[in-house]
N, C-alpha and C positions, 0 to 999 in steps of 0.2 A: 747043598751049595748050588745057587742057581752059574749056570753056563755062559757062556761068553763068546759071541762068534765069531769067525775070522774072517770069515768075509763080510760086505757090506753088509748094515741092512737095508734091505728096499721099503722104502716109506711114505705111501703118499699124502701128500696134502689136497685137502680139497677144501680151500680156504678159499675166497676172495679177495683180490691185491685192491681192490676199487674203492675201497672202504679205510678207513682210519684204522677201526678196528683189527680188521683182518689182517691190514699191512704189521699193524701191534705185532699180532701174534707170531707172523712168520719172521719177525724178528726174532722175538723169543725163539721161534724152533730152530731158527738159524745158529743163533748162539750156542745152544745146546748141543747143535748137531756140528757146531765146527769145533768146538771143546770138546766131544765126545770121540769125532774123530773116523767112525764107522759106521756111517749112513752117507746113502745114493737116495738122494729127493726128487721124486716125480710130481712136479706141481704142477695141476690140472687149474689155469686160471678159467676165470666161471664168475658169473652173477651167484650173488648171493642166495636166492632160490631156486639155482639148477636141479633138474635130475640128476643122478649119474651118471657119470660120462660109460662109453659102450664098453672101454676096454676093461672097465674094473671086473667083470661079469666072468672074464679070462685070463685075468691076474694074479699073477701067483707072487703076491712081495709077503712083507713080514710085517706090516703095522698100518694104521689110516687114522691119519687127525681129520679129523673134519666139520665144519659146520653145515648142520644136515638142519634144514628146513622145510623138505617133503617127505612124505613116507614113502615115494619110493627112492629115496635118498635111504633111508633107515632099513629099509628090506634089502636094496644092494646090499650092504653091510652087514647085516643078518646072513644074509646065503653068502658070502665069502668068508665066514667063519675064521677071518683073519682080523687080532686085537687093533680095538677102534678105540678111539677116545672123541667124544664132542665137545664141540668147543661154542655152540649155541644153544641147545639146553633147551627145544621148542618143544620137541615128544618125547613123552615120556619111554624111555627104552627099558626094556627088564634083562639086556643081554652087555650095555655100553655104559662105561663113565662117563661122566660128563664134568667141565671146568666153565667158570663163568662169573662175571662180575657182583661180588656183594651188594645187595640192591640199599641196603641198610647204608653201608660205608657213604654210597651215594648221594641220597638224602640228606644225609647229618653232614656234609660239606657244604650243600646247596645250602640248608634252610641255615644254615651259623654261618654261611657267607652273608646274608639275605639279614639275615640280624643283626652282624656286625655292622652294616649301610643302614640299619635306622630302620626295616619293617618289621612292622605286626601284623600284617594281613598277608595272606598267605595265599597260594593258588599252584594247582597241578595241570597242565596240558598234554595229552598224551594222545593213545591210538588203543578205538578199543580193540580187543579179542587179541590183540599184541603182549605174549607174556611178561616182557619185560618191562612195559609200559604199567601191564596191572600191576606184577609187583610192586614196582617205585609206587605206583599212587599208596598200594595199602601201607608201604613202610613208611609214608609221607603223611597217611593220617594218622599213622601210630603216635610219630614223633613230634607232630605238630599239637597236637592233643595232649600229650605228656607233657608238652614248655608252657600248657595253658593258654593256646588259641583257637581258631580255626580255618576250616582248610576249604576254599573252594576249589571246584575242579571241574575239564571239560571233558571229555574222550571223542575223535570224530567213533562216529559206529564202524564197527568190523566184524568179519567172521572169528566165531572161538579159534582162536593159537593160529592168526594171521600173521603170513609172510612177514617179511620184513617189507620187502617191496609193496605188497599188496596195502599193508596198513599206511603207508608213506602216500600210497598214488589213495587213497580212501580220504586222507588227511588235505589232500589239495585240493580233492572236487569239494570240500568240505569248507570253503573259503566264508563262504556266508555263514552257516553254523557257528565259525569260530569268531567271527565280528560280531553277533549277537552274543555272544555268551559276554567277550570284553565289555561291551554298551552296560551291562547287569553288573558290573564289578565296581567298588568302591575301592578308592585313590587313597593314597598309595597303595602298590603291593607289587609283591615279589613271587613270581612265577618260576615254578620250575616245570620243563619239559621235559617227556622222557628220552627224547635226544636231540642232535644237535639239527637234524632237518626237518621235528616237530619245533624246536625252537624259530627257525628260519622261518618255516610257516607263520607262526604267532608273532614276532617282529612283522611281516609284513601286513598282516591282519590289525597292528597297534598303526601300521604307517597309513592305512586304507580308512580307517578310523579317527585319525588325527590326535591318539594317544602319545606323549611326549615318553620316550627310552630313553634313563633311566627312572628319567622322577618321576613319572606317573604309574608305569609298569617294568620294570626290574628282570630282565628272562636270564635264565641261569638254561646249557642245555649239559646234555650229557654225550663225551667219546670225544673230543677235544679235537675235532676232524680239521685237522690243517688247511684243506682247504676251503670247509663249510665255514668256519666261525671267520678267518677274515672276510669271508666273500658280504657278512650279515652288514645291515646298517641299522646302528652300529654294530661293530664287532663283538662276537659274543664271547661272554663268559660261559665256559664249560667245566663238568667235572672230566677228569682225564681216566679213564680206567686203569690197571696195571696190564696193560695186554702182552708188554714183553713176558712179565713175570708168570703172566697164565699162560702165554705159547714155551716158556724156558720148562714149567714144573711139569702141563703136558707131556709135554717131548720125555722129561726126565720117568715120569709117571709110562710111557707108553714103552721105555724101555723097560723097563721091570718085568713090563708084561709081556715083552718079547720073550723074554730071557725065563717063564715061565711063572712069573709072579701072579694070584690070584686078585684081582682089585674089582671087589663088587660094586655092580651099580649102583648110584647114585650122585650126587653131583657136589663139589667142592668148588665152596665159596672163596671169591680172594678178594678184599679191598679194592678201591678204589685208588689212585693213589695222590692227587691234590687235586686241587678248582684252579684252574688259571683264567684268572680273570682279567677280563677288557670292558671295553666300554657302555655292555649292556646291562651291567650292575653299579654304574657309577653314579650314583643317586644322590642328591643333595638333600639328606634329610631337615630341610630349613623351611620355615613358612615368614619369605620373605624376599618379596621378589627383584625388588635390587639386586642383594646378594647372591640368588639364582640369577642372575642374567652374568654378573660379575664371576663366579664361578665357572657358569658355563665358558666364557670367554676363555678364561684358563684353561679349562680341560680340553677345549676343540685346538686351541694356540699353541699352548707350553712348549712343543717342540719346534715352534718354527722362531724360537731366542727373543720371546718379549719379554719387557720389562713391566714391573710393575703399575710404572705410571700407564703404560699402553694399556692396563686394566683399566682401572680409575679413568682413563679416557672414554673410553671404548663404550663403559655403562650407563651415562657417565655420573660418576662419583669421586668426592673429593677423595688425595689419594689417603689422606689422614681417615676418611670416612670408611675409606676401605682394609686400612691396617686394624684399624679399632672390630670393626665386626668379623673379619676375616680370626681375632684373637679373639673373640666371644664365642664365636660357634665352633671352630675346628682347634685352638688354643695354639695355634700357629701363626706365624707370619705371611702375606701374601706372597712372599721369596719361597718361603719353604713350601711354600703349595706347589708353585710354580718348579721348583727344581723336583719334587717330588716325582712329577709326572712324567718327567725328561728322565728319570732315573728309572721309572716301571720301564718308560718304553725303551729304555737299553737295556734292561734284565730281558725283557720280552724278547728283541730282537737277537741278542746273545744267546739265549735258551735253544732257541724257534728258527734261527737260520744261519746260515754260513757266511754273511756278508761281510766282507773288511771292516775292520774298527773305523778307517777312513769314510767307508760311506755311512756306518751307522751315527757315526759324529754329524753327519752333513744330514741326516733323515732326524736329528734331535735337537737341532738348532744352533751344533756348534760350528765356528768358523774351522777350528784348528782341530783335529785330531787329539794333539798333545794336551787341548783346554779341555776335551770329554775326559781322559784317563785320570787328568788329576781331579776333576768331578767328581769320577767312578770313584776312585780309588780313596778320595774323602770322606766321604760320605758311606760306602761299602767295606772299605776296610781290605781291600784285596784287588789286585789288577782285574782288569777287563777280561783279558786272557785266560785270566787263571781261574775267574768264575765260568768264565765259558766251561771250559775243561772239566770242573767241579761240578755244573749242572748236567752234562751231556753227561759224566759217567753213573750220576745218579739216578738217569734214566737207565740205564742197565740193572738185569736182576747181578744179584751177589749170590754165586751159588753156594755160598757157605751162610747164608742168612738164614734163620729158624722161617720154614714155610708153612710153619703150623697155620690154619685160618679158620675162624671160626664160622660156626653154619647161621645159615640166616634162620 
């Protein structure tokens, strides 16, 4: 019967808070560590490709989560013969677990997002010698090839099993390579990067270009980085990893090991856990450019409370001209398009921030407050509030949830 101890345990993190990701995960270890009850956390903030820091060398705690992307990151850890767990997965260890996003779950979001909005041409952007970028590409030609299409793809070049930093700052000086590769690509299509600051890149390389987002190129990114995908123009759709849920099963996985548990190396895959998508997958699959100029007006307005005719003005098309093809191609009305979008971006904003129901009313085009709820509440089926509450705790892991996952 494994042991249990009384006093703390000492347990370092050597994550990075700078990142989407890493803030993820020290949620999750947060979690675990304040429901577990008996851990003192010394968290070493650090850039992502740090060394380690001087004092690990003469530290004597009981456990170390870490994202290790140098080998002398991995050698510290090795001579302190105190249980580690990785939580970026770059070298290969023959002495440490590792935890990290299913590259599979990732793709098969992207590309069934990407097909739901109407494409069949398909495209990968990424960073070479960057592990998690090869993988996506290979699961990305797997899958794309099984649906019966094909896949182009770019990589800027990099060193084999390049930083994360390294391959990012590779991808910038890399601005003309990746405008060339766009100029060679045939319209429409749906790109997926291997994250959200290779996607940032590839939006601006489409705006340098004079390539139109979404309907001409569609970027899908990966790690749903709060403040990368608003900062994009437009704003990007991303896949969102489960980082709580891989920093909660860590945490839970590294206690066992304290406690004397054997957990051989190698690494366990977890899901992805949704695409939240914005406006850089919002693509009108239409060949008809009225109606793309009339859409577009909707989609850039919806929230600032036009009316229909202001469409039908706006393109200009009668408004009878614009109810009839608006019910041909999307089998809706021009109203429900229009409230439609007004209802994403109050799910979005509800999800995604803490702002009073009063300002999010005023950010969606409505006058009154009171006229958003009964909106919300028509249409959704449940208060504003109470979806808020509903989606924020479904971003938590459930520690009684089957965490079986399977390997890629």
């Amino acid at each position: 019967m494994l042991s249990r101890p009384t006093s703390p345990r000492q347990v370092a993190l050597l994550i990075e808070s700078s990142r989407a990701y890493g803030r993820g995960l020290l949620n999750g270890i947060a979690a675990y560590a304040q429901e577990q009850g008996n851990w003192s956390l010394r968290h070493q903030e650090m850039v992502i490709n740090a060394d380690p820091p001087e004092w690990l060398a003469d530290w004597n705690g009981d456990g170390i989560l870490v994202r290790a992307e140098t080998p002398a990151m991995i050698d510290a850890i090795r001579r302190s013969g105190i249980p580690a767990i990785d939580l970026r997965c770059l070298i290969d260890s023959d002495f440490m677990p590792g935890m990290d996003t299913d590259g599979v779950s990732v793709v098969r979001l992207a590309v069934d997002h990407l097909r739901d909005r109407g494409f069949t041409r398909f495209g990968f952007c990424g960073f070479g010698g960057a592990n998690y970028s090869e993988r996506r590409l290979d699961e990305m030609q797997k899958y794309v090839a099984e649906l019966g299409y094909s896949l182009v793809s770019y990589q800027s070049a990099g060193a084999t099993q390049a930083t994360t930093f390294g391959a990012e700052q590779a991808g910038m000086l890399d601005q003309k390579g990746l405008t060339r590769w766009l100029s060679t690509l045939d319209y429409p299509i749906g790109v997926l990067a291997c994250n959200d600051i290779r996607a940032q890149q590839l939006l601006n390389a489409c705006h340098a270009t004079k390539l139109d987002v979404p309907d001409q190129v569609a970027v899908v990114g990966v790690d749903n980085d709060d403040v990368i995908c608003p900062l994009c123009l437009p704003p990007l759709t991303s896949v969102e990893p489960n980082t709580h849920r891989i920093g909660y099963e860590a945490a839970a996985m590294l206690e066992g090991m304290m406690n004397g548990k054997r957990v051989e190396p190698g690494i366990k895959w977890v899901p992805a856990r949704r695409i939240v998508v914005r406006r850089s997958t919002d693509a009108i699959p239409v060949d008809d450019a009225e109606f793309v100029i009339a859409y577009r007006y909707i989609r850039e307005n919806a929230c600032r409370g036009i009316s229909v005719q202001d469409v039908a003005d706006a393109v200009p098309m009668s408004r009878r001209a614009l109810e009839r093809r608006m019910r041909t191609y999307f089998d809706q009305s021009p109203a429900d398009v229009i409230a439609a979008f007004r209802l994403e971006r109050i799910k979005e904003l509800l999800e995604n921030t803490s702002r009073p129901l009063k300002q999010i009313a005023k950010l969606t085009g409505f006058e009154h407050v009171e006229h958003m709820a009964k909106f919300f509440k028509k249409l959704v089926g449940t208060p504003a509030g109470q979806y808020r509450t509903k989606h924020r705790l479904a971003s938590q892991v459930d520690p009684q949830e089957n965490t079986d996952s399977s390997q890629q």
